[in-house]
C-alpha positions in Angstrom: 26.7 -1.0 -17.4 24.8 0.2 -14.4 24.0 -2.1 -12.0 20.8 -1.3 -9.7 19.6 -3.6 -6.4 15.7 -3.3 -5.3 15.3 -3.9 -2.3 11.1 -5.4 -1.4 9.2 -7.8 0.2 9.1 -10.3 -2.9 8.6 -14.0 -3.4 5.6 -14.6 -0.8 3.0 -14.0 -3.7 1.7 -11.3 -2.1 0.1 -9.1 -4.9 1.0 -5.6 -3.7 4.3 -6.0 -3.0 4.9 -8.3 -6.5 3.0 -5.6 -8.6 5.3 -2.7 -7.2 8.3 -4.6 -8.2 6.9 -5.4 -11.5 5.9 -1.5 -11.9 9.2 -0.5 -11.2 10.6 -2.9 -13.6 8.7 -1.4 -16.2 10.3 1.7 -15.7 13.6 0.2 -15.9 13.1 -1.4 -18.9 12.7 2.1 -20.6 16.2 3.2 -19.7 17.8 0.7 -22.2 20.2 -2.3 -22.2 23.0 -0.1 -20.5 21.1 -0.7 -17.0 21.1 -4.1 -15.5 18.5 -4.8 -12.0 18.5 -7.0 -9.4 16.2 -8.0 -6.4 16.8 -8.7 -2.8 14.0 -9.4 -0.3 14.0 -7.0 2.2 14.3 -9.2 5.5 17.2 -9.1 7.4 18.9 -12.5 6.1 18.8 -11.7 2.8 20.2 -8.0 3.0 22.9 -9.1 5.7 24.4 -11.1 2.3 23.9 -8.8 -0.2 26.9 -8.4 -2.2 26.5 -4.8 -2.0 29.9 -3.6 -3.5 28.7 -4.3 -7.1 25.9 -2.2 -7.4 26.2 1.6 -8.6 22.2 2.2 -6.9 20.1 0.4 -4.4 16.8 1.4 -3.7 14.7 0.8 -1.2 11.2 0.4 -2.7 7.7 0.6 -2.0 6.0 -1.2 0.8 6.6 -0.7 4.5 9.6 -1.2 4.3 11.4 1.7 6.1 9.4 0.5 9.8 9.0 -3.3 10.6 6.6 -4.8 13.7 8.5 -3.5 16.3 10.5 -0.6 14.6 9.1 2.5 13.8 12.8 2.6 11.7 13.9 -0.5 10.7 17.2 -0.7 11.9 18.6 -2.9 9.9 17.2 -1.1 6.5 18.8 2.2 7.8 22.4 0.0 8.5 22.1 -1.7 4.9 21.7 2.2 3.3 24.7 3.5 5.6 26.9 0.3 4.2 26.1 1.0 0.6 26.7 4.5 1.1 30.4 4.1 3.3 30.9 1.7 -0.3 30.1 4.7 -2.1 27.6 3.5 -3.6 24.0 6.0 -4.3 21.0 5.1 -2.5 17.3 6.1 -3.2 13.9 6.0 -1.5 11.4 4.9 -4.3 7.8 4.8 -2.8 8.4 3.6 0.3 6.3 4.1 3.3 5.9 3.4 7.3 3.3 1.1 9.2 2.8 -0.6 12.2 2.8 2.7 13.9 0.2 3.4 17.1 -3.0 4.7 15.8 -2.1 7.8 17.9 0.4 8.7 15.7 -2.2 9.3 12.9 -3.1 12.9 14.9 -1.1 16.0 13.0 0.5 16.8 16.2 1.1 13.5 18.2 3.8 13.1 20.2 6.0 10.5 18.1 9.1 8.9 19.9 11.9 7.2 18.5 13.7 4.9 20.8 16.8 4.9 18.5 20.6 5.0 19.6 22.2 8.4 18.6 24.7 6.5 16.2 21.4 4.9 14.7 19.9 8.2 14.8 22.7 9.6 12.6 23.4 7.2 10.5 19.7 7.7 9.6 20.4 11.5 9.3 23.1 10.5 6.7 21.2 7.5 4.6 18.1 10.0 3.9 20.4 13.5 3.5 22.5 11.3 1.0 20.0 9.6 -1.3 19.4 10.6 -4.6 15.8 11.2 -4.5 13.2 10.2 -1.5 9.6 9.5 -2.4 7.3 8.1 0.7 3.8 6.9 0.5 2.0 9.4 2.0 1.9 12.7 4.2 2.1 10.3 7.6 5.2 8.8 6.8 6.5 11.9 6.0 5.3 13.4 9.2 7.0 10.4 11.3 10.1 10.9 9.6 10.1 14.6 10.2 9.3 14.0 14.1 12.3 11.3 14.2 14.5 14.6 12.8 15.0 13.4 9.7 15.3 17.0 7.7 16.8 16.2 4.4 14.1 16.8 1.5 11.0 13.9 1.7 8.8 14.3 -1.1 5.4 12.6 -0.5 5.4 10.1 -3.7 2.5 8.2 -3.6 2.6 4.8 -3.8 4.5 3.1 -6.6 0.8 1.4 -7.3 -0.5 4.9 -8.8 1.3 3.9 -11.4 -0.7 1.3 -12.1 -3.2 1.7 -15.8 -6.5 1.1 -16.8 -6.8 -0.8 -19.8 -9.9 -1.4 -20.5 -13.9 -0.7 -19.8 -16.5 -3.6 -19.3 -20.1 -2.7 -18.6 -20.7 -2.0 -14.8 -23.0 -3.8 -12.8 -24.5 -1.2 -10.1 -25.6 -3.3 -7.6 -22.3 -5.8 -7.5 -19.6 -5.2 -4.6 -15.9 -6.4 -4.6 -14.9 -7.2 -1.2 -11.6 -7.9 0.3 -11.3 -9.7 3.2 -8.4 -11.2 5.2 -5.9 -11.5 7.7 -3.6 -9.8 9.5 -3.0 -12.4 12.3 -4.1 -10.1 14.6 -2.1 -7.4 14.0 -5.1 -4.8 13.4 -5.6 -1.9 15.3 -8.4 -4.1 18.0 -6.6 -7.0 18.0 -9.7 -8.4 17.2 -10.2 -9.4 14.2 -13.2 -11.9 14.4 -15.2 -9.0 16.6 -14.5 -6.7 12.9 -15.4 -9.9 11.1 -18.8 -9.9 12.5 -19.5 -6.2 12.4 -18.4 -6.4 8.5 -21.0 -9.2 8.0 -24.1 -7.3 9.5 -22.9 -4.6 7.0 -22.9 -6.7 4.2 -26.2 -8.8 4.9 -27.9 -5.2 4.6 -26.4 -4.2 1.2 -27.1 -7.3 0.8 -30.6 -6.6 1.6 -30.9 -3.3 -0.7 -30.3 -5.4 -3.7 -26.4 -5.5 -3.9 -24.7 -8.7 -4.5 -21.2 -9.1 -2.9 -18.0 -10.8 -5.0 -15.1 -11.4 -2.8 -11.6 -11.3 -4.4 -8.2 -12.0 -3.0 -5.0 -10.6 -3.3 -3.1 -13.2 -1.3 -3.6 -17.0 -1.4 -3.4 -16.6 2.8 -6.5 -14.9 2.6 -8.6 -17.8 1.2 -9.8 -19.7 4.5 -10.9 -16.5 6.2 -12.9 -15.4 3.3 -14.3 -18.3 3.3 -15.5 -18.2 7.2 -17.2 -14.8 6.4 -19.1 -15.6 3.1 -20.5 -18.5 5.2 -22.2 -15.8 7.7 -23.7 -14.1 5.3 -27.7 -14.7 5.4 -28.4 -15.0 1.3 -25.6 -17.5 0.3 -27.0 -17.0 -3.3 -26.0 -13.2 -3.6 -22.0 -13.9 -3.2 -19.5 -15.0 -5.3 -16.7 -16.0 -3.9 -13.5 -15.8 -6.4 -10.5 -18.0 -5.0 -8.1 -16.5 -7.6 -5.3 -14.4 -6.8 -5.3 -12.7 -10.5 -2.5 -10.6 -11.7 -2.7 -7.0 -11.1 -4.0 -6.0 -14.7 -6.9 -9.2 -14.7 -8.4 -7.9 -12.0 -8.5 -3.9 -12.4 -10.9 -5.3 -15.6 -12.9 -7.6 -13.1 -13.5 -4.5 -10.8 -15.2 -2.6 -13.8 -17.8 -4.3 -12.9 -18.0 -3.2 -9.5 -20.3 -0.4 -8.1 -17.9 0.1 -5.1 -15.6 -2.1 -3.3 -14.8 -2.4 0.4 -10.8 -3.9 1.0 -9.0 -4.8 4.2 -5.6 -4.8 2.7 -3.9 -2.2 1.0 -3.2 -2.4 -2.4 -6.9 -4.0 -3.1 -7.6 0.2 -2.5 -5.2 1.0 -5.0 -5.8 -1.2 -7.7 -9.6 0.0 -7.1 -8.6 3.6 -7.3 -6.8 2.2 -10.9 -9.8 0.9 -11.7 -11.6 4.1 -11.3 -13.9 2.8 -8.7 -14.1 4.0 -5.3 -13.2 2.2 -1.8 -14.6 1.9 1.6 -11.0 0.8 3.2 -11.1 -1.3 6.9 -7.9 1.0 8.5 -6.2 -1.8 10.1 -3.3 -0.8 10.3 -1.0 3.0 10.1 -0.6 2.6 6.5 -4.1 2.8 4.9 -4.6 6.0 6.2 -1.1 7.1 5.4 -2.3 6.0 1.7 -6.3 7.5 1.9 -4.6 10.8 3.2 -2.3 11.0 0.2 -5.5 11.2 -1.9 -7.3 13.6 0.6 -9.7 10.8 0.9 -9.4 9.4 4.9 -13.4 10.1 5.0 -13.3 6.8 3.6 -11.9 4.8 5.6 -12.9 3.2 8.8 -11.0 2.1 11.3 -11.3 -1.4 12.5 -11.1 -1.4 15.8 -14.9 1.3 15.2 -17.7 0.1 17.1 -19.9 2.0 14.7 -18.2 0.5 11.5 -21.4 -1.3 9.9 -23.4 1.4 10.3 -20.6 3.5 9.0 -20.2 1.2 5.9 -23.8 1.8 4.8 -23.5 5.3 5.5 -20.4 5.4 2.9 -22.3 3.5 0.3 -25.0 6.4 0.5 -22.4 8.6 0.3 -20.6 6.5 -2.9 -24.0 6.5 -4.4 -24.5 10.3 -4.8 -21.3 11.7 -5.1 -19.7 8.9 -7.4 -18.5 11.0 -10.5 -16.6 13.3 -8.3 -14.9 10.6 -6.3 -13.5 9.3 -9.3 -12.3 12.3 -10.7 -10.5 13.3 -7.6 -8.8 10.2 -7.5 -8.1 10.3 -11.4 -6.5 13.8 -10.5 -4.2 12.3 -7.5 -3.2 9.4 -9.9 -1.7 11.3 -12.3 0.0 13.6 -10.2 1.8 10.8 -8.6 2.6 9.3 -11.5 4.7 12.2 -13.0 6.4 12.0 -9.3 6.8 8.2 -9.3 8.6 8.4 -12.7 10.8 11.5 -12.4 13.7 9.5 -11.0 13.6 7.3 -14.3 13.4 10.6 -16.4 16.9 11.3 -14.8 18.2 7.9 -15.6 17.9 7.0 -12.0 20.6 9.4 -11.2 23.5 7.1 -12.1 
């Protein structure tokens, strides 16, 4: 029996993070009745107990997950690899990615500092020059890592959401809109997140104004009273829906067939969009939505919230969207399935154990 430990930000309901986990359970489930899988929530309480002498594997998987608010490396994450590795025990990097990063560090050459001990600094050296396979979200992470001098092999992986599947086509309505809204309790590039509120509601009471109609979705129950705030600044109350449903992943890739376009603060609304074959506008928030819209070779479409210009930037998109729609899609088709045959290589090797 092999015994595997995933480690991710479960049990707060949070779509993204529960939809990775149940992607990479799907996986699993291929490699037979000889592999057995456990969870662990990544936060430091739970790790620190982690009976980590009976696994063969733990992985570290996707979310950010490798940097935490005030860590560029988590420590902790980097102490819990070095542990299971000083067990003898393999580790791998499945998808994981970096945020909370200044948006400086977005530049290809920034000048990225560490403020690490040089026994943290090493043992970091050893976790990611000793796992079995490393897949990070996107060229950014990658970048930081490199910078930090971290030179074992980091394959860029995507997301573990690219492995997400279309399963069905409903008639699209052109002039409908799914937007994401939300809350990072501040922690946006701007700090301001009522200031990005308001310059998201002029946007929207123009398409609004061209003949769209806007449907907000969630992907976190947290989300709700926020939404709510902005649908009631909107002008025409009766060109929104607002849907207070958190669906699961699949129920709402169908919903956004529907969708001309969608515009999403948080992250994995982009990808299950870009599932959905239907393009994004994405509010950068934060370091990790442009790690993601770089992976694709797609950052054009986001805009960074802290923009002064961001309505007007918005409507310029949806011009853009409208014209060029067909390629979008295909590009992103293309970048979908070339992460997927990364994503799933470790699970073609019978995760190395």
């Amino acid at each position: 029996m092999k015994h595997v430990l995933y480690i991710g930000w479960i049990g707060y309901h949070n779509l993204g993070d529960e939809l990775m986990f149940d992607l990479f359970k799907q996986q699993f489930s291929k490699l037979g009745e000889d592999y057995k899988l456990d969870l662990v929530n990544n936060e430091k309480r739970y790790l620190d107990n982690a009976p980590l002498h009976v696994y063969d594997l733990i992985v570290l998987g996707g979310g950010s997950i490798i940097s935490g608010p005030d860590q560029l490396i988590q420590p902790y994450i980097i102490e819990t690899l070095y542990k299971a590795i000083q067990l003898n025990k393999k580790v791998m990097i499945w998808g994981s990615g970096i945020d909370w990063a200044p948006k400086s560090y977005i530049a290809p050459d920034a000048p990225i500092s560490w403020h690490a001990s040089p026994e943290l600094k090493q043992k970091a050296q050893t976790v990611f020059k000793e796992s079995v396979w490393t897949g990070v979200r996107g060229p950014f992470t990658q970048q930081i890592l490199r910078h930090c001098g971290i030179d074992a092999p980091v394959e860029i992986s995507g997301d573990p959401a690219f492995l997400l599947e279309k399963k069905s086509t409903t008639e699209q309505t052109n002039k409908l809109i799914g937007v994401n809204w939300g809350t990072s309790y501040q922690n946006i590039y701007g700090h301001d997140e009522i200031t990005l509120e308001n310059r998201l509601t002029s946007a929207l009471n123009q398409l609004i104004a061209k003949g769209y109609k806007i449907y907000f979705y969630l992907v976190w129950h947290a989300d709700l009273d926020v939404t709510k705030r902005l649908c009631q600044k909107l002008t025409n109350q009766q060109a929104i829906i607002l849907d207070e449903k958190v669906y699961h992943q699949d129920e709402l890739m169908n919903l956004m067939d529907r969708f001309a376009f969608t515009i999403n603060f948080k992250l994995h609304a982009n990808y299950l969009s870009l599932a959905a074959q239907v393009p994004f506008i994405a509010l950068g928030y934060r370091f990790k939505i442009f790690d993601f819209a770089a992976s694709i070779d797609l950052s054009d479409m986001v805009i960074a919230t802290d923009d002064t210009q961001l309505s007007g930037k918005i409507l310029s998109l949806e011009q853009q969207i409208t014209t060029n729609k067909q390629s979008i899609i295909n590009s992103m088709q293309q970048y979908q399935q070339m992460y997927q045959k990364k994503l799933t290589k470790p699970f073609e090797q019978g995760l190395y154990l």
